[in-house]
N, C-alpha and C positions, 0 to 999 in steps of 0.2 A: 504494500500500500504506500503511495505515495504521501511524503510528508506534508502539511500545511504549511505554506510560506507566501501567502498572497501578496502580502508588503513587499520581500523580497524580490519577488517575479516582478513586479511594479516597477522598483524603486533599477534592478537591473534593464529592463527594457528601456527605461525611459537614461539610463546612464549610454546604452548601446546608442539610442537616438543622437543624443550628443556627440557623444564619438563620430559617429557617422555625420553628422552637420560639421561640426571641426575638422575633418578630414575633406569635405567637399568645399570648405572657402579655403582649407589651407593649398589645397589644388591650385584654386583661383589665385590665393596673394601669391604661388611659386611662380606661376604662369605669368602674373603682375610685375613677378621681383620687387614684388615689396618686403624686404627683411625685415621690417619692422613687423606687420603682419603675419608673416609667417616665423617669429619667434614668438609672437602673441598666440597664435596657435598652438604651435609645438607646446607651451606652457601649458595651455589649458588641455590641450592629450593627455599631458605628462599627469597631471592632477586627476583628470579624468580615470587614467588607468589607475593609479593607486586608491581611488575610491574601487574603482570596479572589483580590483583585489580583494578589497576589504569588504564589500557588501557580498561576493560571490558565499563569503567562509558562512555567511551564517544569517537567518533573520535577525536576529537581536542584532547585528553588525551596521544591517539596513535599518534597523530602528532607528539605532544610534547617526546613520546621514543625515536621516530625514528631520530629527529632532534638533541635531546640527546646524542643518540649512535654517531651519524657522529662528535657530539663535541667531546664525549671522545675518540676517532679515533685518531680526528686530537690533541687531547691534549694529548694523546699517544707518537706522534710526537715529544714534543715539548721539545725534550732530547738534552743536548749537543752535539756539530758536532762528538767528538771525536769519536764515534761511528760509522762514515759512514765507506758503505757498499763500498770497496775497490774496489771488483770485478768488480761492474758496474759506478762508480764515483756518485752513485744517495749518496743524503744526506737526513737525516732525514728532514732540512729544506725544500726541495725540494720538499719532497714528501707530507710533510705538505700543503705547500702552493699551491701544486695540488690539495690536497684533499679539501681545504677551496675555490679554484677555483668551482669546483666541485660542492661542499654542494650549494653557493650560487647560479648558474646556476640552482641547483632542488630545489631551491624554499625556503631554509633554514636561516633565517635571524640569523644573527651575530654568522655563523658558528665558532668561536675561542672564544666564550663565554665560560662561565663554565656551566658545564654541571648539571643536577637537581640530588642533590644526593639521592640517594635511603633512605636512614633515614627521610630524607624530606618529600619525600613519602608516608611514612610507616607512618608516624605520617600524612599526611592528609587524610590518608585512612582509619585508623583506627585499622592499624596490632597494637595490645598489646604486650608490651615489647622489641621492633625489637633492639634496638640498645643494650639492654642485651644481649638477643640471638644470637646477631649478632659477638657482643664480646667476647662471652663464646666459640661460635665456632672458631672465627679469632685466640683464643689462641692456640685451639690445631692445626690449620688448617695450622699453622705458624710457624718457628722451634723458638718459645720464649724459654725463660730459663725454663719455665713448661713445656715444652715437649722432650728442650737438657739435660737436667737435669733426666727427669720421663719419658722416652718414651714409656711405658706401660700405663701411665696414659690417653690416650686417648683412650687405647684400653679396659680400664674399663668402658667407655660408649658409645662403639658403637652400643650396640642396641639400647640402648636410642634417640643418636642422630639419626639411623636409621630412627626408629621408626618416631622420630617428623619427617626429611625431607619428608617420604613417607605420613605421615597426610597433612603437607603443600601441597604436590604434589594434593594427594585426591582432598582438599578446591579449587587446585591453576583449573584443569582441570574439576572438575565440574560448576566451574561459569563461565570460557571461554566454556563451552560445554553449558549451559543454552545461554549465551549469543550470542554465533556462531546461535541457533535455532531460537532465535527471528527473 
C-alpha cells in the first residue's frame, strides 16, 4: 500500500514546475548572453535542487518548505512603514500581520520565526560546495564592483554557468520524478 504524502507530491510537482520555468529562461538569457541572467538563474537551480533534495526524503521535510516559505512571506513584510502603499492605506504591517493571522489558522507554528536557510540545507543534504557556488554566482548575479567594474566578465562564463544550472536541473527532476513514482 502506498504511503500518504499529498503535501509532498504537491509541494515536489510544483518544485519540478520551477525547475522547469528556470531552465527554459535560463535557455533564453544563454541564447541572450546575458550573464547577468543566467547567473541569476543558475542561483535559483542551484537553491531549487537543494530544496528538491530535501522535500524528496520525506513529508514532514515538505512540511517544513512550505511553513518556510509562509515565514519568509511574512518576513518579507517586515520593512519599515515608510513604504506603505498610499493608494489603498494597507501597510506592510498590516498585511504582515494578516498573513501571520493566516499561517497560524493553516496549521503553521511560530509563523514570524526565521525561516530555515537554504545553506543549512544544503549542508544536511549533502549538496558539495553550495555556499561557494552559491557565492560565485550571487557575484555576478549582483551589480558588485566585479560586475560595475567588468561587465563582460560574467559573460565569459555563461556556458559554464549554463551548463552547471541545466546538470543541477537534470539531478534536481530526476529524483522528484523517481520519487513522485514511488
Amino acid at each position: 500500500m502506498m504511503e500518504e504524502r499529498p503535501l509532498q507530491i504537491d509541494v515536489l510537482r510544483r518544485l519540478r514546475a520551477a525547475i522547469l520555468r528556470n531552465v527554459y529562461q535560463l535557455d533564453i538569457a544563454s541564447k541572450a548572453l546575458d550573464g547577468l541572467q543566467v547567473s541569476w538563474l543558475t542561483r535559483n537551480i542551484l537553491e531549487l535542487d537543494v530544496w528538491s533534495i530535501f522535500c524528496c526524503i520525506s513529508e514532514e521535510n515538505s512540511k517544513t518548505f512550505v511553513s518556510d516559505g509562509a515565514r519568509d512571506a511574512i518576513g518579507l513584510l517586515n520593512i519599515p512603514e515608510h513604504f506603505r502603499r498610499v493608494d489603498t492605506g494597507k501597510t506592510f504591517k498590516k498585511l504582515r500581520d494578516s498573513m501571520i493571522a493566516a499561517a497560524k489558522e493553516g496549521g503553521i507554528e511560530n509563523p514570524d520565526a526565521t525561516y530555515t536557510r537554504v545553506t543549512d540545507v544544503a549542508s544536511k543534504v549533502g549538496v558539495d560546495d553550495f555556499n561557494k557556488k552559491y557565492m560565485i554566482l550571487s557575484k555576478f548575479a549582483h551589480p558588485t564592483a566585479l560586475v560595475v567594474v567588468n561587465p563582460g566578465a560574467a559573460n565569459e562564463l555563461i556556458d559554464m554557468f549554463a551548463g552547471a544550472g541545466k546538470m543541477w536541473a537534470e539531478e534536481a527532476i530526476k529524483i522528484i520524478d523517481e520519487r513522485l513514482t514511488k
